[in-house]
C-alpha positions as a Python dict, from the first residue, in 0.01 Angstrom:
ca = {
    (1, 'X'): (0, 0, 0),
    (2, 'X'): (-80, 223, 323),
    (3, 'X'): (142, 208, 671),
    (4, 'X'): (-125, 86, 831),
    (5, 'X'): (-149, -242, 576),
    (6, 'X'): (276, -275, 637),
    (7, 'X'): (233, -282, 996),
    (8, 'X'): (-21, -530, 1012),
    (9, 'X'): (135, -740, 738),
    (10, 'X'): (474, -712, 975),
    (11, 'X'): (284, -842, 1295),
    (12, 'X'): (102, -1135, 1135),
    (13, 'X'): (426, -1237, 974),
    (14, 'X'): (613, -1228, 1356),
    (15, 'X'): (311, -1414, 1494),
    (16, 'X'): (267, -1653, 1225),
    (17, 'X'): (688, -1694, 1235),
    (18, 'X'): (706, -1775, 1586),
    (19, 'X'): (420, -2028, 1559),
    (20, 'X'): (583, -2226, 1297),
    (21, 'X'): (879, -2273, 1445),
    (22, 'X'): (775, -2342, 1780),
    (23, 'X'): (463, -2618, 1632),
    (24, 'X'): (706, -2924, 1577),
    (25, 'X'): (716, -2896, 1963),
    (26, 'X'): (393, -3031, 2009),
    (27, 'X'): (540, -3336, 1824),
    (28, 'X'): (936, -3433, 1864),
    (29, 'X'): (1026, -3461, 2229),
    (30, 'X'): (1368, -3338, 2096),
    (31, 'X'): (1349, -2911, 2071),
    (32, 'X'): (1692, -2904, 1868),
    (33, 'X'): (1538, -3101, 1634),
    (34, 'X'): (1201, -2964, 1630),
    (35, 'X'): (1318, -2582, 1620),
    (36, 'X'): (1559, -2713, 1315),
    (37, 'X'): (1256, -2840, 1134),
    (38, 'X'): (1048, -2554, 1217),
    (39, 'X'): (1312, -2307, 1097),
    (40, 'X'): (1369, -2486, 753),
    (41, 'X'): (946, -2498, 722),
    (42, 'X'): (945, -2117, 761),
    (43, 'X'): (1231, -2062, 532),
    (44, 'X'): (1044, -2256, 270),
    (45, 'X'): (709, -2018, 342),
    (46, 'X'): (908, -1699, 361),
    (47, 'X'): (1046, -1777, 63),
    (48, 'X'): (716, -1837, -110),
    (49, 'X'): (551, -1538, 123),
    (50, 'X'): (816, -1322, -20),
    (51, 'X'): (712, -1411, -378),
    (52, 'X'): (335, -1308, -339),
    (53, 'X'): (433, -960, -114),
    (54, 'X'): (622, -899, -416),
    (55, 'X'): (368, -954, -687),
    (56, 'X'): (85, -762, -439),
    (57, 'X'): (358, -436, -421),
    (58, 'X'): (436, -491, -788),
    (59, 'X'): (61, -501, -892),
    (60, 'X'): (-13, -209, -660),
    (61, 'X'): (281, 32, -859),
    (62, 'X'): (111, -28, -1124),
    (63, 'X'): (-210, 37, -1062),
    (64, 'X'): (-75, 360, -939),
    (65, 'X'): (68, 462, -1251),
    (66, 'X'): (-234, 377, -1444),
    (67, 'X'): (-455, 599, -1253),
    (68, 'X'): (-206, 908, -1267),
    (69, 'X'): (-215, 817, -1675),
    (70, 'X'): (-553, 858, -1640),
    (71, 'X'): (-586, 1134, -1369),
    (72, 'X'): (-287, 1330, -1677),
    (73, 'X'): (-550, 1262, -1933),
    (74, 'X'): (-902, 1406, -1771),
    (75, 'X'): (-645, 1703, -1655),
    (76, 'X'): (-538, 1769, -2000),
    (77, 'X'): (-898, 1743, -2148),
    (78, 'X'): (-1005, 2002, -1905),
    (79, 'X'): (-747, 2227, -1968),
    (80, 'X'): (-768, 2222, -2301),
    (81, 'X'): (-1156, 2278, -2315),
    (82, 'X'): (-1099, 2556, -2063),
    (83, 'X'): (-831, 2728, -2309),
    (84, 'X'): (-1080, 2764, -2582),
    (85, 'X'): (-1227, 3106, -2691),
    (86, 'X'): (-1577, 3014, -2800),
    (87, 'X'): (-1694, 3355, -3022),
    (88, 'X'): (-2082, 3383, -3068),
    (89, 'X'): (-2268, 3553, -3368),
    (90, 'X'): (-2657, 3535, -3283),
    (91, 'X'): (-2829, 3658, -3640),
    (92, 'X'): (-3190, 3698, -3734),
    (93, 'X'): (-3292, 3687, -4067),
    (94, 'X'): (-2890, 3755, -4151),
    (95, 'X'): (-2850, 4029, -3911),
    (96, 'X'): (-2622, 4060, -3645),
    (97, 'X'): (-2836, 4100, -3279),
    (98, 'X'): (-2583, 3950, -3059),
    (99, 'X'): (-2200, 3908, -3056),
    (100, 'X'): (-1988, 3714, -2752),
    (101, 'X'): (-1662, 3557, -2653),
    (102, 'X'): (-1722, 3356, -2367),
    (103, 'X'): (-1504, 3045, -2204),
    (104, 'X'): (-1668, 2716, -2161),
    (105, 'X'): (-1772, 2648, -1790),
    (106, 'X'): (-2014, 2402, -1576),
    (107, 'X'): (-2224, 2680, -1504),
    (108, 'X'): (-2256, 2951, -1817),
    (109, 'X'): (-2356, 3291, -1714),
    (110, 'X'): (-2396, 3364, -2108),
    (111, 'X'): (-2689, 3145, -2118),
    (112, 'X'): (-2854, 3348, -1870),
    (113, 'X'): (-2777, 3675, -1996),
    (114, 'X'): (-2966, 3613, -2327),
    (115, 'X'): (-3274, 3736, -2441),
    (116, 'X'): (-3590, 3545, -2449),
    (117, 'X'): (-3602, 3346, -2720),
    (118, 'X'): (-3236, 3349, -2822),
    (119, 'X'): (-3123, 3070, -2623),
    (120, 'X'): (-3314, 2850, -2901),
    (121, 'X'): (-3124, 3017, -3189),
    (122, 'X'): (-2991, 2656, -3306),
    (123, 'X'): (-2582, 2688, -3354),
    (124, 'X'): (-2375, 2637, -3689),
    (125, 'X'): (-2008, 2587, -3723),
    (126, 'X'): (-1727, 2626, -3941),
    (127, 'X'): (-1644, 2289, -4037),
    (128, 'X'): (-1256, 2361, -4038),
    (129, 'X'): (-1258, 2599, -3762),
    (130, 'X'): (-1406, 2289, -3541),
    (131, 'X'): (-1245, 2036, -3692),
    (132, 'X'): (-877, 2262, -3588),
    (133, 'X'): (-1010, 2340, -3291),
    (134, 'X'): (-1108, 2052, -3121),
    (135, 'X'): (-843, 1808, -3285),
    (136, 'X'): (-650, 1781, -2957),
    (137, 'X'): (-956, 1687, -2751),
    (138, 'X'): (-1034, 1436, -2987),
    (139, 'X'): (-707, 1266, -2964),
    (140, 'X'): (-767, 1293, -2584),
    (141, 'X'): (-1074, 1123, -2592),
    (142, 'X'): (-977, 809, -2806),
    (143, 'X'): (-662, 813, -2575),
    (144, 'X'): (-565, 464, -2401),
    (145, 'X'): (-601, 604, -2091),
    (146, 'X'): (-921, 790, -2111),
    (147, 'X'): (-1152, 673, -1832),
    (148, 'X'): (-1477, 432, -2018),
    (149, 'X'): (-1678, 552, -1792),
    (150, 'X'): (-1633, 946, -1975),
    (151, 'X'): (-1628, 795, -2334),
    (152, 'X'): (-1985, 821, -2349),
    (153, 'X'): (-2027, 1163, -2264),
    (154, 'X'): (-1774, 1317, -2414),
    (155, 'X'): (-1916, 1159, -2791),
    (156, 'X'): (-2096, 1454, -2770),
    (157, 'X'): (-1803, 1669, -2911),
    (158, 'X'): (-1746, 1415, -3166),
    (159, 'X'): (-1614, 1364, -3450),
    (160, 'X'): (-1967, 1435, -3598),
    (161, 'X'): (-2149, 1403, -3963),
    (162, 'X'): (-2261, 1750, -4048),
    (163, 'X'): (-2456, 1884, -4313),
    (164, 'X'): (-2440, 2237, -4433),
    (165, 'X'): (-2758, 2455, -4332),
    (166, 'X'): (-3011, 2606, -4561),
    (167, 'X'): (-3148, 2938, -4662),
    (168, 'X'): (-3465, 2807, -4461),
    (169, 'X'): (-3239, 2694, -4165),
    (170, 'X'): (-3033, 3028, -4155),
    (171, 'X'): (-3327, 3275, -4075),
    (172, 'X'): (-3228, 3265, -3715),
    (173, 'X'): (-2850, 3125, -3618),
    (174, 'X'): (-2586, 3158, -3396),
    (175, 'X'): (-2216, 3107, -3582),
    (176, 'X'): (-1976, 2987, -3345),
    (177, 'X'): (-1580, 2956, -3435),
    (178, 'X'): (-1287, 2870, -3178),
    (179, 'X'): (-994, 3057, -3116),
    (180, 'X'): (-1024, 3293, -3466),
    (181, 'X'): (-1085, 3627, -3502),
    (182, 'X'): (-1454, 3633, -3621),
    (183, 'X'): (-1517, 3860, -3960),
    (184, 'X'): (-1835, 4042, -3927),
    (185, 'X'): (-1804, 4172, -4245),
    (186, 'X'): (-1700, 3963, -4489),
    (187, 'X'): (-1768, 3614, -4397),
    (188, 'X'): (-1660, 3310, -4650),
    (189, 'X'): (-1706, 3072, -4457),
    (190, 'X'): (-1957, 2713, -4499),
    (191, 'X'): (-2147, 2695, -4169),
    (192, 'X'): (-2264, 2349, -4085),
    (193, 'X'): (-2513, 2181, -3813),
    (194, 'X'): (-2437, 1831, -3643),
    (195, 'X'): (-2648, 1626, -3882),
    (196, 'X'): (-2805, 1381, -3615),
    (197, 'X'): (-2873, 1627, -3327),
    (198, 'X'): (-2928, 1999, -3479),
    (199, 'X'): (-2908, 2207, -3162),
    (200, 'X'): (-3018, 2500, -2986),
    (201, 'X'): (-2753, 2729, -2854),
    (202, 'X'): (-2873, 2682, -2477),
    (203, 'X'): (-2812, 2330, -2521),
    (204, 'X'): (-2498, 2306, -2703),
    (205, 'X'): (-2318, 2531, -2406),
    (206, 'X'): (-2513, 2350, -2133),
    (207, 'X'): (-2375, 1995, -2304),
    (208, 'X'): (-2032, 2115, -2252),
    (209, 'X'): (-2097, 2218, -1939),
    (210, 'X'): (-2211, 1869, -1859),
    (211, 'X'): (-1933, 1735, -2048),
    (212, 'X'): (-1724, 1951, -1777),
    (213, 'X'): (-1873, 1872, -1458),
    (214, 'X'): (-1819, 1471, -1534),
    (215, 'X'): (-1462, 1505, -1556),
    (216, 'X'): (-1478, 1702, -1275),
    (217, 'X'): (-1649, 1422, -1066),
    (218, 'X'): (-1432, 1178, -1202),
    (219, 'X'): (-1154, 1373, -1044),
    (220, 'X'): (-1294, 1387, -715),
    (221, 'X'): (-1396, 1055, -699),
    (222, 'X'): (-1099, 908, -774),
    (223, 'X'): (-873, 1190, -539),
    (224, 'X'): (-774, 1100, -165),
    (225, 'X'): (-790, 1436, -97),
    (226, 'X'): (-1033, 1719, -226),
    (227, 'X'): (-982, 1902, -558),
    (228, 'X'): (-1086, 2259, -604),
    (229, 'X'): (-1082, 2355, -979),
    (230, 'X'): (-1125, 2633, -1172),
    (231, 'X'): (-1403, 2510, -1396),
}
């Protein structure tokens, strides 16, 4: 509750006060008597006033704490996507043409940087790598306090169904692991696709971007004050 609602709640309780006691006036010739009655009226009133300023300053804590639950949450989820070391293998028919660590951010300047043509190399994962990797944001996402209004955006990370690309598939693919040191050379790892929504590469860093920038308004919309971030 603001100063400014206390100090008009203050005045209309004085005004409304004085006007109770002094109203029996108007009908008992005797003002003893009718200040008396008028007193034990606002007693009774204050009593119950007191009751309902308590439950509005009680409901209003908590609301409070709910939003800095959530306003912990969104934080967390951005921090921990921001933390992540995203490693890019582009390969053409199995060879290497492009190799890249890059952070995830609203605006990638990777994306830009590539080649024609290589921002539609469609991505593969390691299924454990993501799994490990994003385990913490996924927990953050089904977390009580998540905002609805980010849930469905941020499905986009998953958990997902994948299925394990083909010979066919693999002609032209960027591998993408979190966090790991990527093996150029000896590589035993199963690389999978999302099985409902192959992508390309530009797309899958331009979702996360997306993913990024609504958390990021949430923030701001829900802030008194402006937020600067490093995003």
């Amino acid at each position: 509750m603001t100063r400014r609602k206390i100090i008009t709640i203050i005045i209309i309780f004085l005004a409304v006060s004085i006007t109770i006691i002094l109203l029996p006036l108007v009908f008992i010739s005797d003002s003893k008597e009718a200040i008396t009655l008028g007193a034990t009226i606002l007693s009774g009133l204050g009593g119950a006033g007191a009751i309902i300023v308590g439950l509005t300053v009680y409901d209003d804590i908590i609301g409070k704490k709910v939003l800095e639950k959530k306003f912990d949450t969104v934080n967390s989820f951005l921090e921990e996507i921001k933390s992540l070391q995203v490693k890019i293998a582009c390969y053409t028919n199995n060879n290497l043409t492009l190799y890249a660590t890059i952070p995830f951010e609203k605006k990638s300047n990777f994306i830009n940087s590539l080649k024609s043509g290589e921002e539609k190399i469609k991505v593969a994962f390691s299924v454990d790598n993501y799994y490990s990797a994003m385990d913490k944001l996924f927990r953050l996402k089904s977390s009580i306090h998540m905002p609805t209004e980010l849930i469905d955006d941020l499905n986009f990370i998953g958990p997902r169904v994948m299925r394990q690309i083909t010979y066919e598939d693999s002609s032209s693919f960027a591998k993408i692991i979190f966090n790991e040191k990527f093996n150029l050379e000896t590589d035993n790892k199963t690389w999978m696709e999302f099985n409902d929504q192959p992508l390309s590469l530009k797309c899958y860093i331009e979702s996360i971007g997306k993913i990024i920038q609504s958390l990021e308004n949430w923030v701001q919309r829900n802030s008194k004050a402006t937020i600067r971030m490093n995003l």
